[in-house]
N, C-alpha and C positions, 0 to 999 in steps of 0.2 A: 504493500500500500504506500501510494504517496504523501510524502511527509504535509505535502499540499492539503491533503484532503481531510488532517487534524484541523481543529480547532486552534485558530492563531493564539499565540501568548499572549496580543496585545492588538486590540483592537477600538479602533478609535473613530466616530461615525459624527462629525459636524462639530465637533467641539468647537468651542471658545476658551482658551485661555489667557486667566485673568495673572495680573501684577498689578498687588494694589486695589485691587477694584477699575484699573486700567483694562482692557482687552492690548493681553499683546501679540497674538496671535487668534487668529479669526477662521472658522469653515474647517477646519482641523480634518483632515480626514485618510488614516495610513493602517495598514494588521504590519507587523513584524510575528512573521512563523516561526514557530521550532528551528532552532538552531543558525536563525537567521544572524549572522552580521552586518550592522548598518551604523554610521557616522552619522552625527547630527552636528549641523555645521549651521557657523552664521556670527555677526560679530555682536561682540558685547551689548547686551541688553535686548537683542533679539529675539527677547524668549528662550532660548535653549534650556534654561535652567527652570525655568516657570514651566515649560511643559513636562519637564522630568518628575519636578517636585508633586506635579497635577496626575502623574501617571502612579505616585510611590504613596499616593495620598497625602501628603505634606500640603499640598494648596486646594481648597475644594475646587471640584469642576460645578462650576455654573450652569454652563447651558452646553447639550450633546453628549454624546453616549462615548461612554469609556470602560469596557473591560481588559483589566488584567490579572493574568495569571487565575483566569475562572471567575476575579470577581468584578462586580458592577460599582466603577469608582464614585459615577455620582449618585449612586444608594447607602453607599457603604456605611456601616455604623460606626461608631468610634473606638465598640470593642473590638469589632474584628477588625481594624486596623496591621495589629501584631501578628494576627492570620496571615493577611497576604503579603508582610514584611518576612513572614518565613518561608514564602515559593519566591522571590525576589529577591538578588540581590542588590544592594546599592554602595557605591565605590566615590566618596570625596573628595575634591582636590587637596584640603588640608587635614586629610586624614582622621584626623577624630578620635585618635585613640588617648584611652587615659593615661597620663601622666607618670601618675603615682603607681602602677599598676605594672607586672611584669607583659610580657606579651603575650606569656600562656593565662594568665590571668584576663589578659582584656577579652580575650576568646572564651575562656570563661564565663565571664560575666553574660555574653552574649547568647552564649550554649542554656544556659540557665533559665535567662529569661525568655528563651522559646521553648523551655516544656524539657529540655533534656534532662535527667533523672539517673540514668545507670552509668556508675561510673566509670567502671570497664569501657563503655562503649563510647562516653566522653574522651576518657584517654585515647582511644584510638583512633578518632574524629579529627581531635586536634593534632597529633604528629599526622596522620593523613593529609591536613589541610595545610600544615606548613611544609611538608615532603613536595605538595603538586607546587607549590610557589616558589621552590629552590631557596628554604629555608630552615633546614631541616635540624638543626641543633641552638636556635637563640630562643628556645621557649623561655629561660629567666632570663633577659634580659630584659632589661628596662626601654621604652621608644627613644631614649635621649642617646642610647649609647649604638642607635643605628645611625646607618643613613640615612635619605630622603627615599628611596630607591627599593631601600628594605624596611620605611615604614610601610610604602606603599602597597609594599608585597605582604603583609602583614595583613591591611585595611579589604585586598582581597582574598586571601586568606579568610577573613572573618567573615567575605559576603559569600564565601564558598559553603561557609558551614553546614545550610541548612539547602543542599544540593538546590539551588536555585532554579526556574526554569528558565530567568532571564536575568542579566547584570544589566543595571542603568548608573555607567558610569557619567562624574560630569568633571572633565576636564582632568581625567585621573594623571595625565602627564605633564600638567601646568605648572608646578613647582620643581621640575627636574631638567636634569642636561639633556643635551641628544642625545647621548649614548646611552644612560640609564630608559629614557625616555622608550626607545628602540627595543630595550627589553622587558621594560611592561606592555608596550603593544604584542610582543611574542608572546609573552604568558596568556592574554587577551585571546589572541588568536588560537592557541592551543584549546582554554577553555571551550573555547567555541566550537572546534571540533571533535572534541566528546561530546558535542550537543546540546551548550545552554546556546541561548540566543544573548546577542549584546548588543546595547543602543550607546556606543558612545560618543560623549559631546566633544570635540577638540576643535582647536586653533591650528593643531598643528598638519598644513596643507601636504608636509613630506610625506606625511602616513596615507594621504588618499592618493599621491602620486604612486609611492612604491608598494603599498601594498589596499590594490582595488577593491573597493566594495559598494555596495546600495549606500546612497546618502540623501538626508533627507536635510533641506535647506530653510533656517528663517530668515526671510527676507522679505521688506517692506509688508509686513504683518499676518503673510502666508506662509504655508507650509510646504517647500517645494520637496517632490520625488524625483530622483534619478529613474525609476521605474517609467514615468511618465513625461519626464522633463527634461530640458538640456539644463545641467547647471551649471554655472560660471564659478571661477573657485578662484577670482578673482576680484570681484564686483561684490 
């Protein structure tokens, strides 16, 4: 059967998304399938970040239809919120991890607060999820005594936890060098092909040069597809 013929992760029919109470993007309308990779591209204050936050339920949807990962975003209740943050992953530019907190601990904390309980299966969740990230021996360490590079891989690490169907990264290479930069889009792309789907947001135009994929454009208040559109990755 074709993967086509599933139920998209994410589908999204007329929306409006709002900033503020602003519309900043209008007519919304794209599915991202199983395993789908796609760019969301467009410059600062474009929206990129306001449709992401509207997809993870972070910003309500006002007006048009939004399901993801099975659920209906602008029904959704406030408790099952933490429901569909455990079929979703989501990936920061500034990372977000605590502090004070070693890195097996920040995972930790995240394992716990989605329902995980056995702790056999906890341990082996977590070396699982820093093994796929090429991280595989800084569980005590603290986030100050990494890189930028190896938070990052950390900050995915923890959206892996909960085997995602989709990662909605926003800007996950924005605080990094090219080089580091080139190996969280690998890791990115890897994930992707074991079969989550990934939406993410960048600046960086090298990544759609050298390595191709579906992108989806904010631009003067629409939503533009490569699917259906020429886009300019210039303009």
């Amino acid at each position: 059967m074709s993967v086509f013929s599933e139920e998209p992760v994410v589908d999204v029919q007329n929306a409006y998304i709002l900033q503020e109470y602003q519309t900043v993007l209008g007519k919304v309308t794209f599915q991202i399938t199983k395993g789908e990779f796609v760019y969301l591209i467009g410059r600062t204050g474009s929206g990129k970040s306001s449709l992401l936050k509207t997809l993870y339920a972070d910003l309500p949807l006002r007006s048009g239809e939004m399901k993801v990962a099975g659920y209906s975003i602008q029904k959704i209740k406030r408790a099952d919120i933490p429901f569909l943050r455990r079929k979703i992953g989501i990936i920061f530019q500034d990372f977000q991890l605590f502090p004070d907190r070693s890195v097996a601990d920040n995972l930790l904390f995240v394992m716990r607060a989605t329902g995980w309980t056995d702790s056999a299966r906890i341990k082996s969740r977590l070396a699982e999820v820093l093994m796929r990230v090429g991280l595989g021996a800084i569980g005590t360490k603290m986030p100050h005594q990494l890189s930028g590079g190896e938070q990052q891989r950390v900050v995915i690490a923890r959206a892996l936890l909960n085997e995602p169907q989709i990662l909605f990264a926003d800007e996950p290479t924005g605080n990094l060098d090219p080089e580091v930069s080139e190996g969280i889009l690998q890791l990115f792309m890897e994930i992707n092909r074991s079969g989550t789907a990934v939406l993410m947001a960048t600046h960086n135009h090298n990544f759609l040069k050298q390595h191709p994929a579906r992108i989806l454009k904010c631009q003067s208040g629409k939503l533009i597809d490569s699917l259906t559109d020429e886009i300019s990755l210039t303009s």
